[in-house]
C-alpha positions in Angstrom: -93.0 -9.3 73.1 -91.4 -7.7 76.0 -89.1 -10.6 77.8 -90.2 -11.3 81.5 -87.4 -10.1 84.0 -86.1 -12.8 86.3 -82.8 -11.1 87.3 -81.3 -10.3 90.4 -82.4 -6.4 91.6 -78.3 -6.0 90.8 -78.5 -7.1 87.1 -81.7 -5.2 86.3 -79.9 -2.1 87.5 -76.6 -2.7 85.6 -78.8 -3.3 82.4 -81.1 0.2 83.0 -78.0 1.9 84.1 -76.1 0.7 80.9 -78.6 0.0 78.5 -77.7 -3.7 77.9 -81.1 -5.0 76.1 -82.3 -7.5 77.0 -82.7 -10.5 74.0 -84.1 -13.6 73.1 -84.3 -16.6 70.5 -86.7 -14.4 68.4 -85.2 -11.2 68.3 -81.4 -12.2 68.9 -80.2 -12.6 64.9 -81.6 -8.8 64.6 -79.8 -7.6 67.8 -77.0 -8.8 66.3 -77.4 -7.1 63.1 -74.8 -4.8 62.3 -72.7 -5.8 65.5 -69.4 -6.3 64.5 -68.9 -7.9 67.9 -71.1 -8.8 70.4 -70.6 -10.1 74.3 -73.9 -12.1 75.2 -74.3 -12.7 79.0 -76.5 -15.7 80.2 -76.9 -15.0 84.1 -78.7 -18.2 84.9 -80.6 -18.3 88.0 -79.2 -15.9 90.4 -80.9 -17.4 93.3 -79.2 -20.7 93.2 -75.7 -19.1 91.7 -74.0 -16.2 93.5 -71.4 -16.1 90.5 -74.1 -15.0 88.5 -73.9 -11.3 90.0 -70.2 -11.8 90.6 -70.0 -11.9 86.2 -73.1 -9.1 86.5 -70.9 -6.9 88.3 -67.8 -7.5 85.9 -70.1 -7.1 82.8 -69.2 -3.0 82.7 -65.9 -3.3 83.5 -65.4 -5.6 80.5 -67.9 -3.4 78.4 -65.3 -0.2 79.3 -62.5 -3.0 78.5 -63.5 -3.5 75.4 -63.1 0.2 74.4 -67.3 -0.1 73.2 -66.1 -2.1 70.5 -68.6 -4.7 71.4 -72.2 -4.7 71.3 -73.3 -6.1 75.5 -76.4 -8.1 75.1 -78.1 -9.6 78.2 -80.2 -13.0 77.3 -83.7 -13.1 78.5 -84.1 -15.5 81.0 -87.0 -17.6 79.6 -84.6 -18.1 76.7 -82.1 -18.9 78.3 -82.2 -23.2 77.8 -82.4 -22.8 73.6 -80.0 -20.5 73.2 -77.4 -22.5 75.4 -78.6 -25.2 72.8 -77.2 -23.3 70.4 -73.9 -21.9 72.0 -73.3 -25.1 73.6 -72.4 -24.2 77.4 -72.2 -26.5 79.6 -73.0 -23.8 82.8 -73.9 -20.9 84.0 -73.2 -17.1 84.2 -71.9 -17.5 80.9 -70.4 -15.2 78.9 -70.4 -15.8 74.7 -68.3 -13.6 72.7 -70.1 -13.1 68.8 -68.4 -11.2 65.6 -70.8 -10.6 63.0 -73.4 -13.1 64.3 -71.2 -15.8 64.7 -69.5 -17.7 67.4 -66.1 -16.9 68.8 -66.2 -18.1 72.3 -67.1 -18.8 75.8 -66.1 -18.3 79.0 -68.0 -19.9 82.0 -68.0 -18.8 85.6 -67.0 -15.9 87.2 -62.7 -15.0 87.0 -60.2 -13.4 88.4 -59.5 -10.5 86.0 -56.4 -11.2 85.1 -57.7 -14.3 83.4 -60.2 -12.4 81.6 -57.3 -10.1 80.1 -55.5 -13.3 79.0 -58.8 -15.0 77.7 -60.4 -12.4 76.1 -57.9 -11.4 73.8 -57.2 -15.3 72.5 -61.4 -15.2 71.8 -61.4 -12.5 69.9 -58.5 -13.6 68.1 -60.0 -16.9 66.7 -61.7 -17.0 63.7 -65.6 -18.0 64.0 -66.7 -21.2 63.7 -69.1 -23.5 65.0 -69.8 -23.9 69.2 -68.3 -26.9 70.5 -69.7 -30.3 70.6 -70.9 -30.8 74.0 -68.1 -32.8 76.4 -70.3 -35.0 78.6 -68.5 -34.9 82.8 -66.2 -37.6 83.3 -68.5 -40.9 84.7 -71.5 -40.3 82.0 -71.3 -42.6 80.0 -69.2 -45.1 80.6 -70.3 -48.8 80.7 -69.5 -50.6 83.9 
């Protein structure tokens, strides 16, 4: 099934002009298939969320960053909600860094790109594990 496209006229051009494919819940596990790492981008709604063309624009750079090593997949937007279920974000653009299938990391929000050089590297060198447990905001809760 081809995903429907809900991006901003930016990110559909960075994914045609870069070939980032576009996944979902189905047919993620086999994207990731022989990917010994993988950067997953979750754009979120770009009308409500300017970063999420701020991280679109930064999603080559890091691709060229990354010397190809990784495999730049771009989640389908109705899909979106189960996979963050998975991942365990907490917001959106998010970026979720993969090896062999399984998770490494996340990084939230748009940066400066310094922090990305300093982030990036401390990802990739953890060893996979589980997501985190989701960290309810500070006030939810809590009994008065």
């Amino acid at each position: 099934m081809t995903p429907v496209l809900d991006f901003s006229p930016l990110l559909e051009g960075i994914c045609q002009r870069h070939g980032y494919p576009i996944v979902g819940e189905a047919d993620l596990d086999a994207a990731l298939e022989g990917a010994a790492l993988a950067l997953l981008f979750f754009c979120g709604d770009h009308r409500r969320l300017a970063e999420s063309n701020d991280v679109a624009v930064v999603l080559p750079e890091l691709d060229k960053a990354l010397a190809g090593h990784a495999r730049v997949l771009v989640c389908a937007r109705e899909d979106e909600r189960a996979l963050q279920r998975r991942f365990r974000f907490t917001a959106f653009p998010t970026l979720v860094f993969l090896r062999e299938g399984r998770y490494l990391g996340a990084i939230e929000g748009i940066r400066d790109w310094s922090d990305y050089l300093v982030e990036i590297p401390e990802i990739l060198g953890r060893e996979p594990s589980d997501p985190p447990a989701y960290k309810l905001p500070a006030g939810c809760g809590e009994s008065r």
